[in-house]
C-alpha positions in Angstrom: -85.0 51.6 -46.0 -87.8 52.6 -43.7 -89.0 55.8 -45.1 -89.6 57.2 -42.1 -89.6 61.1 -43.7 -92.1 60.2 -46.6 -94.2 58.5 -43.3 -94.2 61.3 -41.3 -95.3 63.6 -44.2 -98.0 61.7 -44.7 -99.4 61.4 -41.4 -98.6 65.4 -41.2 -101.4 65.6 -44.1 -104.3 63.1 -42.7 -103.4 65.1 -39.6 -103.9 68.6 -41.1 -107.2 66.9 -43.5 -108.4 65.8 -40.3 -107.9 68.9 -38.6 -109.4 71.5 -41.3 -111.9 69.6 -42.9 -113.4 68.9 -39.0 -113.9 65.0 -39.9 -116.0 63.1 -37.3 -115.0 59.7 -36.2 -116.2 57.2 -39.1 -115.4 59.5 -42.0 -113.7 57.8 -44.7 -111.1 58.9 -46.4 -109.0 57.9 -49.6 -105.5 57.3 -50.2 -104.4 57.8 -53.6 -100.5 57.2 -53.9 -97.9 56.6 -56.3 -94.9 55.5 -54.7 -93.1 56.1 -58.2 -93.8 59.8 -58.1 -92.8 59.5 -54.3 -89.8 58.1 -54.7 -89.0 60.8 -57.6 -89.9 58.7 -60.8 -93.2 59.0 -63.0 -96.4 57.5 -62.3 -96.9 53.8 -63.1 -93.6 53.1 -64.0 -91.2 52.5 -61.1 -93.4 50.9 -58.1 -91.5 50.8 -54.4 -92.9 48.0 -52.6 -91.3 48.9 -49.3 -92.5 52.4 -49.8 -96.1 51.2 -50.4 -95.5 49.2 -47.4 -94.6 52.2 -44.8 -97.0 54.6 -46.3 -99.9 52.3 -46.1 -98.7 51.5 -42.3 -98.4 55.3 -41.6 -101.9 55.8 -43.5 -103.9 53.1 -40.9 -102.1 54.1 -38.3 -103.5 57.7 -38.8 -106.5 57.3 -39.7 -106.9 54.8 -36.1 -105.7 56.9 -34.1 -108.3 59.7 -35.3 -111.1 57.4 -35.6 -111.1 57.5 -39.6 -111.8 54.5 -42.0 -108.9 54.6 -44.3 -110.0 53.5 -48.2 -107.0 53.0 -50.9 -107.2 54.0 -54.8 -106.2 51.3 -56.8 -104.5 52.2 -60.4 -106.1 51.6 -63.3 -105.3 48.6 -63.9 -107.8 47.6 -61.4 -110.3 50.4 -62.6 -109.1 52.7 -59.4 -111.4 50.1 -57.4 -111.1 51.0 -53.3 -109.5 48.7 -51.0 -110.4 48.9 -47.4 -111.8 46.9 -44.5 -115.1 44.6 -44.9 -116.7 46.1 -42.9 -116.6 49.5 -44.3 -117.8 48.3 -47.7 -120.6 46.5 -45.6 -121.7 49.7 -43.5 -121.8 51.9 -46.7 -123.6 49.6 -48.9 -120.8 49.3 -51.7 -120.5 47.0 -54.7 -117.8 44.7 -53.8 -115.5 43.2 -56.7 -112.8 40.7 -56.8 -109.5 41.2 -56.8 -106.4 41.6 -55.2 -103.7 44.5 -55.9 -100.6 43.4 -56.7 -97.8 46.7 -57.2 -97.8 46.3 -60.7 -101.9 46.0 -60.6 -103.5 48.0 -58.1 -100.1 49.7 -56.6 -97.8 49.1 -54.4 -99.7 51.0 -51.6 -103.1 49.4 -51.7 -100.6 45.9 -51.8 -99.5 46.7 -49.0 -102.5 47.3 -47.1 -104.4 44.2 -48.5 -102.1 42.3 -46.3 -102.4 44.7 -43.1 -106.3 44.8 -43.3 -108.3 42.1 -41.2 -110.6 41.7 -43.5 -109.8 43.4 -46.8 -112.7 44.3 -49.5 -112.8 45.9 -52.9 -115.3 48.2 -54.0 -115.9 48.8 -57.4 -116.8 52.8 -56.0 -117.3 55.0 -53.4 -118.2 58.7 -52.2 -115.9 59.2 -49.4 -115.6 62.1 -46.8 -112.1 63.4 -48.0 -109.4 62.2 -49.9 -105.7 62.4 -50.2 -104.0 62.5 -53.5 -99.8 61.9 -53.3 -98.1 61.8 -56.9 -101.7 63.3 -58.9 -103.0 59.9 -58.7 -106.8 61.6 -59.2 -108.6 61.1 -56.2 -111.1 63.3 -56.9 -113.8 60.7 -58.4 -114.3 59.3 -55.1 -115.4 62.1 -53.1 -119.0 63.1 -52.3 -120.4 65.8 -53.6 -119.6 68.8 -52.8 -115.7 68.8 -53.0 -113.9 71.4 -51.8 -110.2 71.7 -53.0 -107.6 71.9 -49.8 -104.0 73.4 -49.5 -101.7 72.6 -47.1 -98.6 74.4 -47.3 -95.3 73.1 -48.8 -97.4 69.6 -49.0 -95.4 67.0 -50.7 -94.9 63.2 -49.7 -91.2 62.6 -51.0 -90.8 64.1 -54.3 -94.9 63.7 -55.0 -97.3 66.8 -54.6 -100.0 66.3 -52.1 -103.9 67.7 -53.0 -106.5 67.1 -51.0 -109.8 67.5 -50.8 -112.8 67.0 -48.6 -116.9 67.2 -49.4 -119.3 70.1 -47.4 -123.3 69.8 -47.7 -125.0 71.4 -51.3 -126.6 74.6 -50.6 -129.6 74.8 -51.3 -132.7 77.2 -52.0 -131.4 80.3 -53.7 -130.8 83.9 -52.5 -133.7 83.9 -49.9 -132.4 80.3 -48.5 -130.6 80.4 -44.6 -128.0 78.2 -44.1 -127.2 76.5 -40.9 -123.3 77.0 -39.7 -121.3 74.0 -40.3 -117.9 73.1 -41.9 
């Protein structure tokens, strides 16, 4: 199978995160993904290799073409530790850990994107730009402060719900406090 529709859907949704969260080039953003729930079956319990396989693909291939750094949940069996390139983990500073996901320990996803990165790297954390949550893998831990909840319409990756989320600057100062215009 090449799971071309549950591709396309998500690339449609880094496109539209992209798009309405206005991320600059360098932003990093999270995959969270069950391929159970994608392929219609409950979290955890019936992994897809192949589908980790295209969705990861469709995921770097997204976030290259908009300038992102792409970063992948891992399950909890790996303490939802972040898999993405070297170099990312380098640039931000994170605590690297050792490990390497396997679809029944980390997810079939982030497996499948260990072997795509050049240099792959886990972190142990991270406070991205904006995440992507396919199947209600909860993302949500990895986002920097401020997170602001994101809907696109009729969002779904397969059978999974899509959420999504992205982080704005903390206001500051109180009622007498001027904000400059951005997101």
């Amino acid at each position: 199978m090449t799971y071309k529709q549950e591709s396309e859907q998500l690339t449609a949704c880094v496109d539209f995160l992209a798009e309405q969260a206005r991320l600059k080039p360098g932003a990093v953003v999270v995959l969270g993904c069950s391929t159970s729930e994608v392929a219609g079956g409950v979290i955890g319990k019936a992994s897809v290799p192949d589908l980790g396989q295209a969705l990861a693909q469709a995921m770097l291939e997204a976030c290259a073409r908009l300038g992102l750094r792409p970063a992948f949940q891992c399950c909890e069996h790996l303490n939802r530790a972040l898999l993405m390139e070297q170099s990312t983990l380098d640039s931000l500073g994170l605590l690297q850990v050792n490990a390497r996901p396997m679809p029944k320990a980390g997810g079939s996803v982030p497996a499948a994107a260990y072997d795509l990165f050049t240099q792959p790297a886990l972190a142990s954390s991270i406070q991205a730009d904006a995440a992507i949550d396919v199947g209600l893998t909860l993302v949500g831990m990895h986002i920097r402060p401020v997170a602001v909840p994101l809907r696109m319409p009729g969002a779904q990756v397969g059978h999974a719900p899509v959420v999504m989320a992205y982080s704005r600057l903390p206001y500051i100062g109180g009622e007498r406090a001027q904000y400059v215009a951005k997101r």
